[in-house]
C-alpha positions as CSV (number, residue, x, y, z in Angstrom):
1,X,-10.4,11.2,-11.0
2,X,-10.1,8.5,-8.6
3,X,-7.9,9.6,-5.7
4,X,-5.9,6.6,-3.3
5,X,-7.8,5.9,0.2
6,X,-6.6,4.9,3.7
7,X,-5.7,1.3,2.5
8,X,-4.4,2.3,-0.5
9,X,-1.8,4.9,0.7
10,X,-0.8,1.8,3.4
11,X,-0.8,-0.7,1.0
12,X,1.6,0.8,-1.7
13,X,4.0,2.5,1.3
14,X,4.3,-1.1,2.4
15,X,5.2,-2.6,-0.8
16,X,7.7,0.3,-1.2
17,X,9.4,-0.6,2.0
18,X,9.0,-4.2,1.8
19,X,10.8,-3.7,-1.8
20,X,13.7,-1.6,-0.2
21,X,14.7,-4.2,1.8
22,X,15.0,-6.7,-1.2
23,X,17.1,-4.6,-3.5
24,X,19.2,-4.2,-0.3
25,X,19.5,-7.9,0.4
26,X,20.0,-8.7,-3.5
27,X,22.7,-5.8,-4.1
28,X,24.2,-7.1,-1.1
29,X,24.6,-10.9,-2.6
30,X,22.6,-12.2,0.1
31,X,20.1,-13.3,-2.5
32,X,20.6,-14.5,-5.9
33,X,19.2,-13.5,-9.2
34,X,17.1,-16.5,-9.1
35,X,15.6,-15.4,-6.1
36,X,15.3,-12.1,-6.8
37,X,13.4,-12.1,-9.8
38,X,9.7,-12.8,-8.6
39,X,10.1,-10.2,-6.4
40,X,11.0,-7.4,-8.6
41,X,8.7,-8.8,-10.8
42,X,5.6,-8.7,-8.6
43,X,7.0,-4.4,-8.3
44,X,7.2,-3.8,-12.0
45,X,10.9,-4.4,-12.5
46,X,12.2,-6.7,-15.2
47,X,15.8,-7.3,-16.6
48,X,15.7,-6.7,-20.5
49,X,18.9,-7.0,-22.6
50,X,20.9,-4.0,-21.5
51,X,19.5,-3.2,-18.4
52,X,16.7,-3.7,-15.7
53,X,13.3,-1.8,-17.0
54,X,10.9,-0.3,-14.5
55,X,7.1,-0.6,-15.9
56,X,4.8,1.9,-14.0
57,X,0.9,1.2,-13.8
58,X,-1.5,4.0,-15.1
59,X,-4.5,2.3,-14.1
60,X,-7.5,2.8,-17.1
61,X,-4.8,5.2,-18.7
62,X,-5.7,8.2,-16.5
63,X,-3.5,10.6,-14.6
64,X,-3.2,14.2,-13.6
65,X,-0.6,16.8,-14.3
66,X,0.9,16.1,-11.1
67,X,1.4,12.6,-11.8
68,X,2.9,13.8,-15.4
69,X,5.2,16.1,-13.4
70,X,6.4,13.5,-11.6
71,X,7.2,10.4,-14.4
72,X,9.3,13.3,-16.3
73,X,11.2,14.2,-13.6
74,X,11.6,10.4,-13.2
75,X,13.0,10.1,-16.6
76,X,15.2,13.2,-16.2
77,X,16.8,12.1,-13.0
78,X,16.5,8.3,-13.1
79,X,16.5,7.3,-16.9
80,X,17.9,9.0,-19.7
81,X,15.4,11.7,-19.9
82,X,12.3,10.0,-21.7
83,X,10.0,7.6,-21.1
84,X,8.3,4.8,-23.2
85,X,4.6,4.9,-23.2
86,X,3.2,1.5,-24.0
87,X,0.0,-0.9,-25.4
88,X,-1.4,-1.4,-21.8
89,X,-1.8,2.6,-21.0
90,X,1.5,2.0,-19.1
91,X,4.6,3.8,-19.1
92,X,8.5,2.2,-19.0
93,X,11.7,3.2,-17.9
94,X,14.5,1.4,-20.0
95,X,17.6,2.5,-18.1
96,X,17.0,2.9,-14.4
97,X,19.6,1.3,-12.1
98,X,18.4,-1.2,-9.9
99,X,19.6,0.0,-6.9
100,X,17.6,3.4,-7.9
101,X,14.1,1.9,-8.3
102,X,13.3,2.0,-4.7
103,X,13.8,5.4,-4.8
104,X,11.6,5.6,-7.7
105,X,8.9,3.6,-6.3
106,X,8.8,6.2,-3.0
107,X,8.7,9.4,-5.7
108,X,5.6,7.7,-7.7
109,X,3.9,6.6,-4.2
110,X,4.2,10.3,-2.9
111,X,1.8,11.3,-6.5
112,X,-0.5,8.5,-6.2
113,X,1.3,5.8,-8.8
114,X,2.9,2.3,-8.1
115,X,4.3,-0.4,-10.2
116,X,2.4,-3.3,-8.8
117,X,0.8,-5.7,-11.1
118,X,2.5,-4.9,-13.8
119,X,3.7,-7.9,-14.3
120,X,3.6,-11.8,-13.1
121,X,0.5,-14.2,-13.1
122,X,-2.5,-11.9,-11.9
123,X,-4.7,-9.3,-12.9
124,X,-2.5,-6.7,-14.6
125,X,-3.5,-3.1,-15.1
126,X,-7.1,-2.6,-16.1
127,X,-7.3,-1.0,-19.3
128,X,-10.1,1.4,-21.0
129,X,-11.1,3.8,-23.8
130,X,-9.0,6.5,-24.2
131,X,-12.0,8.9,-24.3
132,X,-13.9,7.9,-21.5
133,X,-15.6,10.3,-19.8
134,X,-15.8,12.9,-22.7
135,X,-16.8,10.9,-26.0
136,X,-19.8,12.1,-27.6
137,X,-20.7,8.2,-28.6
138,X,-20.0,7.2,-24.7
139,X,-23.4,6.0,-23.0
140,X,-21.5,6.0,-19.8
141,X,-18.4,6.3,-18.1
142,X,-16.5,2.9,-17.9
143,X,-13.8,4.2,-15.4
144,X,-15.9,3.6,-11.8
145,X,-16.0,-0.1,-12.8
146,X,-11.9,-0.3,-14.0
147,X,-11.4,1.2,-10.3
148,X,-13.9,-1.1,-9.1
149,X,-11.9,-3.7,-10.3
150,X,-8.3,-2.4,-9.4
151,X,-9.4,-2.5,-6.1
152,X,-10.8,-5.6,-6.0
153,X,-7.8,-7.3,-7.9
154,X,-4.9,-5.5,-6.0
155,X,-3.2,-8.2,-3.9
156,X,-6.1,-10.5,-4.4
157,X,-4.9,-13.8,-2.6
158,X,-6.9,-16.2,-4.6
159,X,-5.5,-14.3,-7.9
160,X,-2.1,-13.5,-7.2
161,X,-0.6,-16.9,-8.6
162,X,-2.7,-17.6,-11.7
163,X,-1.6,-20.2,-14.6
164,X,-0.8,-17.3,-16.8
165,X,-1.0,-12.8,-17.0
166,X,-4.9,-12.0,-17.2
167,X,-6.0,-8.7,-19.1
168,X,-9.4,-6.9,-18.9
169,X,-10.4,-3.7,-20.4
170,X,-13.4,-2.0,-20.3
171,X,-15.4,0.5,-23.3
172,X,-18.3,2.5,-23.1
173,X,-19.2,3.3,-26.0
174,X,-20.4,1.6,-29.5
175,X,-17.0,2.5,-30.8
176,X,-15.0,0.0,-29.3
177,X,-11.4,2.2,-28.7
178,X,-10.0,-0.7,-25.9
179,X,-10.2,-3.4,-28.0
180,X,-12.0,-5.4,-25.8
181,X,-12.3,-8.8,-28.0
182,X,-8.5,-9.3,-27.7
183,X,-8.5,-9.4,-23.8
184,X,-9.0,-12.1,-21.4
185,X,-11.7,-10.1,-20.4
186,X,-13.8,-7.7,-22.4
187,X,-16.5,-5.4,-21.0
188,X,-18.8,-3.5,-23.1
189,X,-20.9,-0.9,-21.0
190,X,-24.6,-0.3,-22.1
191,X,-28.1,0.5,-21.1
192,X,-30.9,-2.0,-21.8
193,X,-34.3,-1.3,-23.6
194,X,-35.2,0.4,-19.8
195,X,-32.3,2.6,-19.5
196,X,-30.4,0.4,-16.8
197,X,-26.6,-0.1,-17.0
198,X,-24.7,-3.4,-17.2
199,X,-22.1,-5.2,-19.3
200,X,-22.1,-7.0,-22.6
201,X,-19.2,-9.6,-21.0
202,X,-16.6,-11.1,-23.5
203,X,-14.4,-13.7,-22.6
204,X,-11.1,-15.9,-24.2
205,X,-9.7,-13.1,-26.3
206,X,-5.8,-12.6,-26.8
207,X,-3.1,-12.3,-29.3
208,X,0.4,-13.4,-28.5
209,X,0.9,-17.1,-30.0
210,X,-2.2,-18.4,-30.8
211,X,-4.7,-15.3,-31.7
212,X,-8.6,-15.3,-30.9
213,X,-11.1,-13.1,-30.6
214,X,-13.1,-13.1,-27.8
215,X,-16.7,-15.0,-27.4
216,X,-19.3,-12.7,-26.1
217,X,-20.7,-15.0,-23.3
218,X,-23.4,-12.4,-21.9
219,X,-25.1,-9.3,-23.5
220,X,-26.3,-8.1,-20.8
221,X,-24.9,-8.4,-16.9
222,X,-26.8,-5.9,-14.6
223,X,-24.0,-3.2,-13.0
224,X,-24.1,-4.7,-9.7
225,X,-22.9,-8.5,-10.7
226,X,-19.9,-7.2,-12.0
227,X,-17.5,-8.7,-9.3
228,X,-20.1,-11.5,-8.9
229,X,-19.8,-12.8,-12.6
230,X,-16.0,-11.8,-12.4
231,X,-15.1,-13.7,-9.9
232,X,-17.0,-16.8,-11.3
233,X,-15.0,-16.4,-14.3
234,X,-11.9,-16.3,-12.8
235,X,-12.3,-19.3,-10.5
236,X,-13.0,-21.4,-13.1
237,X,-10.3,-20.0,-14.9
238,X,-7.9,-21.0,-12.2
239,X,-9.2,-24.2,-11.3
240,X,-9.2,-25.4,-15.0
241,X,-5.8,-23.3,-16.7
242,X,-3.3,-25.2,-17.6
243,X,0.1,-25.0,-15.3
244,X,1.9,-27.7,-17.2
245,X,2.3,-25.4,-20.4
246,X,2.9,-21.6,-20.5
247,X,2.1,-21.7,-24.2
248,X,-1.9,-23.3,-22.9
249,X,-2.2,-21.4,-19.8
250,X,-4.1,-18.6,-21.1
251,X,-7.8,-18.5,-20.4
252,X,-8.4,-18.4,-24.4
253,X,-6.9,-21.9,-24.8
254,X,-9.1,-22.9,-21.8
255,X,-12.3,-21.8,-23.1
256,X,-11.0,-22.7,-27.0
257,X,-10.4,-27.0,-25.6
258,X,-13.5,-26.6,-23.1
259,X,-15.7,-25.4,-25.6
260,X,-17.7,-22.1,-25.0
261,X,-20.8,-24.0,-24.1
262,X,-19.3,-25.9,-21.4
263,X,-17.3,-22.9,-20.5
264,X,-20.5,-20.3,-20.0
265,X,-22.2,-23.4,-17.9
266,X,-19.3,-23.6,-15.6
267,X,-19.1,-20.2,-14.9
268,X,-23.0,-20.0,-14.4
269,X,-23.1,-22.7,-12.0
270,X,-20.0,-20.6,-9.8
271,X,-21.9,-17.3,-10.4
272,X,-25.0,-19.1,-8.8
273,X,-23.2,-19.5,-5.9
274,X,-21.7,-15.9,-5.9
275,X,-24.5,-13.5,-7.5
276,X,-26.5,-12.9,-4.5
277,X,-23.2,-12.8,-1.8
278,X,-20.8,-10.0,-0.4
279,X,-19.5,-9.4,-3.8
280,X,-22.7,-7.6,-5.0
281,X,-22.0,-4.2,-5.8
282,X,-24.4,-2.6,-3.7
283,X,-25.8,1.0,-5.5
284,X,-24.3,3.1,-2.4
285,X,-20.5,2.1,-3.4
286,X,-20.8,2.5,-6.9
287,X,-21.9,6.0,-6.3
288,X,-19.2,6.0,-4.1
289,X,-16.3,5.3,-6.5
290,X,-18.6,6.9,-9.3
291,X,-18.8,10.0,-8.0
292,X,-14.4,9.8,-8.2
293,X,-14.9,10.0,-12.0
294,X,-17.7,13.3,-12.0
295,X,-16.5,15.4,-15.6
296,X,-15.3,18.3,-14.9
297,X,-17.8,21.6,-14.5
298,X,-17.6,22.5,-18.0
299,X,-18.3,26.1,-19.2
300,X,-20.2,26.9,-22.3
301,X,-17.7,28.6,-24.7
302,X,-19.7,29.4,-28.4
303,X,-17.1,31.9,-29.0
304,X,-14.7,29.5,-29.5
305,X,-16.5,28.5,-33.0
306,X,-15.9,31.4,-34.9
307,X,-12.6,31.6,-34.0
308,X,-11.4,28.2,-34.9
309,X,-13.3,28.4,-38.3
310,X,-10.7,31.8,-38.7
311,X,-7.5,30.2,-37.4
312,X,-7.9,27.0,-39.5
313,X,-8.4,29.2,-42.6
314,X,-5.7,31.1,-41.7
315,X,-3.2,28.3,-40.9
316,X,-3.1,25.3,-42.9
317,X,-0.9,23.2,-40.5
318,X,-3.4,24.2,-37.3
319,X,-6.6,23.0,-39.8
320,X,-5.0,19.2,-40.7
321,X,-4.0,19.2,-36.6
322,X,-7.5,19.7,-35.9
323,X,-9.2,17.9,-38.5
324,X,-7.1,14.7,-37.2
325,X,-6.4,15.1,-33.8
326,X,-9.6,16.3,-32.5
327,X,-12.6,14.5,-31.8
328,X,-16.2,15.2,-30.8
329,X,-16.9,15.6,-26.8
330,X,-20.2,15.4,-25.8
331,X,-20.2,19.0,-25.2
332,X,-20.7,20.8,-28.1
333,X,-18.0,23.5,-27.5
334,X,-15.1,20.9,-26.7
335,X,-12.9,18.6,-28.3
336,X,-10.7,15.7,-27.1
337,X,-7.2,16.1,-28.2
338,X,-4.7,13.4,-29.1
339,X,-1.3,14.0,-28.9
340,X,0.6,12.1,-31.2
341,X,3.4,10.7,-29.4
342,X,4.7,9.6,-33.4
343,X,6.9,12.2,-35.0
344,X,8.0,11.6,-38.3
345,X,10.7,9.6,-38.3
346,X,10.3,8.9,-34.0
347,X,10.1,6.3,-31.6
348,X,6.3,5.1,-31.2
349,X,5.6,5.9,-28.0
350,X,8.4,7.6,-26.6
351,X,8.3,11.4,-24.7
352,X,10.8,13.1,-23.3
353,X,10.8,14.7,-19.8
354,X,10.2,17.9,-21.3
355,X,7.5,16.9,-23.6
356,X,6.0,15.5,-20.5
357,X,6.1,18.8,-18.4
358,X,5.0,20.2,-21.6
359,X,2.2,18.0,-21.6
360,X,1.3,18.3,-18.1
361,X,1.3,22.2,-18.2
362,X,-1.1,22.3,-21.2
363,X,-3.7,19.6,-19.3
364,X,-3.1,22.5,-15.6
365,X,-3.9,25.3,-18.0
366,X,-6.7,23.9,-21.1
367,X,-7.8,20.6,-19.9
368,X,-9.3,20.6,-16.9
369,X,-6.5,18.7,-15.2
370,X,-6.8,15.2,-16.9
371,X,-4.3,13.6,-18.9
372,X,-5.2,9.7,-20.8
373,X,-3.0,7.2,-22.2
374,X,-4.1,5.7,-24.9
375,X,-3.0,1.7,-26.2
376,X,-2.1,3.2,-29.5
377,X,0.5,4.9,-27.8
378,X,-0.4,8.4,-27.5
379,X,-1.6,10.9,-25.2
380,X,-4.9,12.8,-25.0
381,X,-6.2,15.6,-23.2
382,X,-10.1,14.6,-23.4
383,X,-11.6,18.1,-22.3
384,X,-10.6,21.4,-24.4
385,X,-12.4,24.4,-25.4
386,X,-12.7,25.2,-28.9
387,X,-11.2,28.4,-27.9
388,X,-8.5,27.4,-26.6
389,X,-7.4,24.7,-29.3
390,X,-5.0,27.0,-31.5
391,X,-3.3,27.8,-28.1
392,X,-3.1,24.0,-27.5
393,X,-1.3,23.7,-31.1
394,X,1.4,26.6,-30.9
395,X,2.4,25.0,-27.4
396,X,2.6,21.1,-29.1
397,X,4.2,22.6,-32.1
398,X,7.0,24.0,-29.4
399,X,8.2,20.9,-28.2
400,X,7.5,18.7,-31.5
401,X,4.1,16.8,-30.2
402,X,1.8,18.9,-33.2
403,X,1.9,15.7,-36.3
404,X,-1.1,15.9,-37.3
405,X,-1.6,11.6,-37.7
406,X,-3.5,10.3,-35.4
407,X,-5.8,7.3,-37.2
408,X,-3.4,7.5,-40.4
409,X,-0.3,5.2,-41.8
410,X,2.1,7.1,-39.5
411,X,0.3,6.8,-36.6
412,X,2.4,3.2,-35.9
413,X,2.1,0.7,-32.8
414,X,5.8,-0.8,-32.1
415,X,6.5,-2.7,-29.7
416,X,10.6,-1.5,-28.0
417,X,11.6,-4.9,-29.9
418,X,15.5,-6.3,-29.9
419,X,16.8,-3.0,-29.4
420,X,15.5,-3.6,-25.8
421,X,13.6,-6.8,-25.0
422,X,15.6,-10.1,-24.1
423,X,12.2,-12.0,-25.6
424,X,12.6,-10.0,-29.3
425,X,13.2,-12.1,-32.3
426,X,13.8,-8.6,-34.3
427,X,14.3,-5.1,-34.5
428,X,10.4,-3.0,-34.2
429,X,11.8,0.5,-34.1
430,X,13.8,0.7,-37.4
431,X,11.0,-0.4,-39.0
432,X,8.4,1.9,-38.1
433,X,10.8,4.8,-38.2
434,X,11.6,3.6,-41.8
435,X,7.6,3.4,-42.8
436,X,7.1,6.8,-41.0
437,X,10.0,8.5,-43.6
438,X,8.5,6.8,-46.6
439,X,4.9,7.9,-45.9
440,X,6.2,11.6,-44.1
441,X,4.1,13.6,-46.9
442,X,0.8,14.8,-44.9
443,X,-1.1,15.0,-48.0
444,X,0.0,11.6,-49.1
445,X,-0.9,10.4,-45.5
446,X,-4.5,12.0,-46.0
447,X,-5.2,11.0,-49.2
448,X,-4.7,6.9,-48.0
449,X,-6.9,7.8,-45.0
450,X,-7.8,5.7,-41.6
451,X,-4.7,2.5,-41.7
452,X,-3.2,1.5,-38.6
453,X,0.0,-0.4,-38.7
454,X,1.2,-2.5,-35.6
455,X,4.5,-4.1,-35.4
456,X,5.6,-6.3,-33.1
457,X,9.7,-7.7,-32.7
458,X,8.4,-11.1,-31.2
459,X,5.3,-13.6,-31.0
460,X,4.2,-12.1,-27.6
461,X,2.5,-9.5,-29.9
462,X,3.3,-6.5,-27.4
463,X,3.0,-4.4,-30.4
464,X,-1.1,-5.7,-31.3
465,X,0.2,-6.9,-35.2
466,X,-2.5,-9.2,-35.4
467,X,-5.1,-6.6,-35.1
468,X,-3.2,-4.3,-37.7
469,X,-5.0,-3.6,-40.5
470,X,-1.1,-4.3,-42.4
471,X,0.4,-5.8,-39.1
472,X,4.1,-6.9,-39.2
473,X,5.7,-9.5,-37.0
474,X,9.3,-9.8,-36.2
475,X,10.7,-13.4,-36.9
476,X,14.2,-15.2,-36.3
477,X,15.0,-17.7,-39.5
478,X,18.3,-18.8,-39.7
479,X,20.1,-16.5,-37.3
480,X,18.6,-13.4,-39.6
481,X,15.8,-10.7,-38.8
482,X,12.6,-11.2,-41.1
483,X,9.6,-9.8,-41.5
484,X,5.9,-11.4,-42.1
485,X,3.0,-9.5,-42.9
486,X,-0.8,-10.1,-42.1
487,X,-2.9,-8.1,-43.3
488,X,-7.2,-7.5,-42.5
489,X,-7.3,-7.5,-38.7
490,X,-8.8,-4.8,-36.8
491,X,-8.8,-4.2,-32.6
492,X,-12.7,-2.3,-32.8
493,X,-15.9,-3.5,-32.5
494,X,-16.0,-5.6,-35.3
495,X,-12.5,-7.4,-34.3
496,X,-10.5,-9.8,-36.9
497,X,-7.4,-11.1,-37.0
498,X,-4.9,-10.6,-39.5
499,X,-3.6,-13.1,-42.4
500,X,-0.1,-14.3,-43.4
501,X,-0.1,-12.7,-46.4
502,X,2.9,-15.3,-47.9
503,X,6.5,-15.3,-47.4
504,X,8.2,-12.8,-44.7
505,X,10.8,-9.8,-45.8
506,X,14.2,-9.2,-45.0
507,X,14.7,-6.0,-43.3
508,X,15.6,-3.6,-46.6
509,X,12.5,-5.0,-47.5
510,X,9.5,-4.6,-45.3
511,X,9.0,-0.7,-46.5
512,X,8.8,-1.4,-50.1
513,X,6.4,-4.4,-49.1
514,X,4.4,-2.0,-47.2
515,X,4.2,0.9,-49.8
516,X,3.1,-2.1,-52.4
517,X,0.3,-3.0,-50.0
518,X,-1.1,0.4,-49.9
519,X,-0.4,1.2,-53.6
520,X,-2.6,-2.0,-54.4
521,X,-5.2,-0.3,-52.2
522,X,-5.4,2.7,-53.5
523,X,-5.4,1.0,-56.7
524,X,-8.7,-0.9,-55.9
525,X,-10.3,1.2,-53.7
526,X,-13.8,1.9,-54.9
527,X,-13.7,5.4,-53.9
528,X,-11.9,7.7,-51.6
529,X,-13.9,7.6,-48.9
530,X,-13.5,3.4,-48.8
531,X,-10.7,2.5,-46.0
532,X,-8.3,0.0,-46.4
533,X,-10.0,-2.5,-44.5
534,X,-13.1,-2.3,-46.0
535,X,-11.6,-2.8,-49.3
536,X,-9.7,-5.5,-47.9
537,X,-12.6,-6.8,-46.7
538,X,-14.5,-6.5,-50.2
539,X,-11.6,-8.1,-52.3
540,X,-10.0,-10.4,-49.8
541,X,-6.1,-11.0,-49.8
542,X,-5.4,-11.9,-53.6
543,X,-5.1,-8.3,-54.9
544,X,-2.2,-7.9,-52.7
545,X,-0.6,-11.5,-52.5
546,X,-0.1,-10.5,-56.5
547,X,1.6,-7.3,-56.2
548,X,3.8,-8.7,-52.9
549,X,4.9,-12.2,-54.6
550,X,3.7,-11.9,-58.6
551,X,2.6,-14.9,-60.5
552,X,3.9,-17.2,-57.4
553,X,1.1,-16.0,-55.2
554,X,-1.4,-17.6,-57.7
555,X,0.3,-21.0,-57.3
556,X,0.9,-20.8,-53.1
């Protein structure tokens, strides 16, 4: 994995001290609040309803168990001993003091980590598949050309200031697990009919107030143009984004009112001027940065087959774990593991400092060292032996990180909602701990199959509900928390966006909505192995508007 250079050590010790020196000045009351905020901001440091929050960047959602180490001993000694792991392969601290995050920001600089870009106008962390690197669908790596862009990005003058946050995420394989459509940026790397690499480049996607799916404005960008075509994009992003109207300012709305045929012209006739200048990616520095991101030396284990055919017969528990949280690797004896970070009953996303150490220990001793984040909230160790699998499970089981949900109804995205956020309409984390309860039966859980559930306590869609296949949004009517449901969107490569589905909830009745949505389903389904979406897909909303709203659905 990618380790920090010359400049980049520099750069982040600078920002550290440079930081210092402004809590100082603002604890001290020679600067206001006012003042004050765009500089926390630009280190990752916002003020949410209770306290100030600390969001730490994990660029493309990879770190070591160093790094791991060092956020739970964060959490221990800063926070109240967990940390919140979020959609954008981050990680946030809820309860630091302000006049500790300086201190924090020198303990994650000494590991490798910052908190810069994390927020404000600019290019914010680079996200990518979970899985990169060990996916047996992957036709390449996408993690050289996240880096590639982190560097570029980081502290970019002409991109520090833009009209609104900008959000690009990288997949490499067919399998889109980024969900690239619903970025600013989408890149989808491939090889073309003579085996070379380069992007399938997707631009205008986004949720938040006014949802869209990304238009594919390239299939194929040679490797090298990356920054080139980048770059173009962004400039006429920046010329052309609205400032008058935060609610406009995204590039979506910019390429929505411009009209994607006029959009891809402009951006061709920058590119023509950039394609063949400095910002040409010459084949020396992406082997360079490439050669960051070799996969580990990987031994071939075939004893480990036998073994886990035993243990899974002998342990029912260990056989669901697998069967769920394991996925192919492209090495035959290996499986990538995801960690559920959603307990029955739990906080989506949440792990305490020991679960983290937990974590990190497992990844030292059966994973080669590498630990991902994924945006669905949960962690993954992407290379383990077969072998050592059942190993991996008695260890999770010890500090309650074994459910075996990944993919299934429990499995939920929330956003921290009003129990944190000073933007939240409504409470997120009652509600998914509340579905989680009603839906705790495993076998029940495997018998509806693949059905994510995203939730988010505000229109900023932090929590991705309008790519859930039942997505719930958090509204204020009245002065009172309800809930509306969309139902039908989907965050992989065939994107959609969810719809309203009638009328919202009230909090005591969101569950019940929700356990009505998936009785219809299993009601229609045309066999077991035909997932929720496709159904939905096949028989369209009115099946469900009927059992939500009865003979009043017909008439709406």
């Amino acid at each position: 994995m990618y380790r920090y250079d010359e400049f980049d050590h520099d750069f982040v010790q600078q920002r550290v001290a440079q930081y210092s020196d402004q809590v100082e000045r603002r604890l001290s009351g020679e600067i206001t609040e006012d003042a004050f905020k765009p500089l926390r901001l630009m280190n990752g440091v916002y003020l949410q309803l209770h306290a100030y929050m600390l969001r730490v960047a994990i660029p493309y959602g990879t770190l070591n168990s160093r790094q791991m180490r060092r956020l739970a001993r964060i959490a221990r000694d800063y926070d109240k001993g967990y940390g919140h792991f979020t959609t954008r392969q981050n990680i946030q601290y809820n309860w630091p003091k302000l006049s500790d995050t300086p201190k924090i920001l020198e303990e994650l600089a000494e590991v490798e980590m910052h908190a810069i870009q994390t927020s404000g106008n600019c290019i914010r962390n680079v996200s990518a598949d979970h899985f990169s690197g060990a996916a047996a669908d992957e036709v390449a790596d996408p993690r050289p050309y996240a880096e590639i862009l982190r560097q570029w990005s980081s502290n970019h003058p002409e991109y520090s200031f833009l009209p609104r946050k900008f959000k690009i995420a990288v997949t490499g394989a067919e399998r889109d697990r980024a969900a690239i459509q619903v970025h600013d940026i989408g890149l989808h790397l491939k090889r073309d009919e003579n085996g070379a690499l380069g992007f399938a480049v997707y631009v205008g996607g986004g949720q938040g107030r006014t949802p869209m799916i990304a238009k594919k404005i390239r299939d194929f960008l040679p490797e090298e143009h990356l920054l080139s075509y980048v770059t173009a994009v962004m400039r006429v992003y920046n010329l052309h984004g609205r400032r008058d109207n935060k609610y406009k300012a995204r590039i979506k709305i910019l390429v929505h009112e411009t009209g994607t045929e006029e959009f891809v012209s402009q951006i061709e006739a920058e590119w023509e001027k950039l394609k063949d200048s400095e910002l040409k990616l010459p084949e020396s520095d992406l082997a360079a940065i490439a050669s960051y991101f070799q996969p580990p030396e990987l031994q071939d284990r075939p004893e480990g087959w036998s073994g886990l055919a035993s243990a899974k017969k002998a342990d029912p528990g260990f056989a669901a774990w697998v069967h769920q949280n394991v996925t192919p690797h492209h090495h035959p004896d290996y499986g990538v593991v995801t960690i559920s970070l959603k307990p029955i009953g739990g906080i989506p996303g949440d792990a305490s400092d020991s679960q983290m150490e937990a974590v990190a220990d497992l990844a030292e001793r059966y994973g080669h060292d590498e630990i991902r984040v994924s945006h669905e909230q949960n962690l993954v160790l992407p290379h383990v032996a077969f072998a050592d699998l059942e190993k991996v499970y008695r260890a999770l089981l010890d500090v309650e990180l074994a459910t075996a949900n990944a993919g299934l109804v429990s499995d939920i995205i929330a956003c921290p909602g009003l129990d944190y956020c000073a933007l939240a309409n409504a409470r997120s984390i009652n509600v998914a701990q509340d579905i989680s309860n009603r839906f705790a039966s495993l076998e029940r859980q495997r018998e509806i199959g693949e059905l994510k559930i995203k939730i988010s306590g505000c229109i900023n869609a932090c929590g991705h509900h309008h790519v859930g296949h039942i997505g719930i949004l958090g509204v204020e009517k009245k002065g009172a928390e309800l809930y509306q449901i969309t139902l039908g969107g989907s965050g992989d490569e065939n994107t959609s966006i969810g719809q309203i589905i009638g009328r919202g909830f009230e909090p005591h009745e969101i569950t019940n909505a929700v356990e009505t949505i998936v009785e219809t389903y299993l009601g229609l389904r045309e066999n077991a192995d035909e997932s929720f979406l496709a159904a939905y897909r096949r028989v369209g909303p009115q099946p469900f508007k009927d059992a939500l709203y009865g003979e009043t659905s017909k008439a709406a």
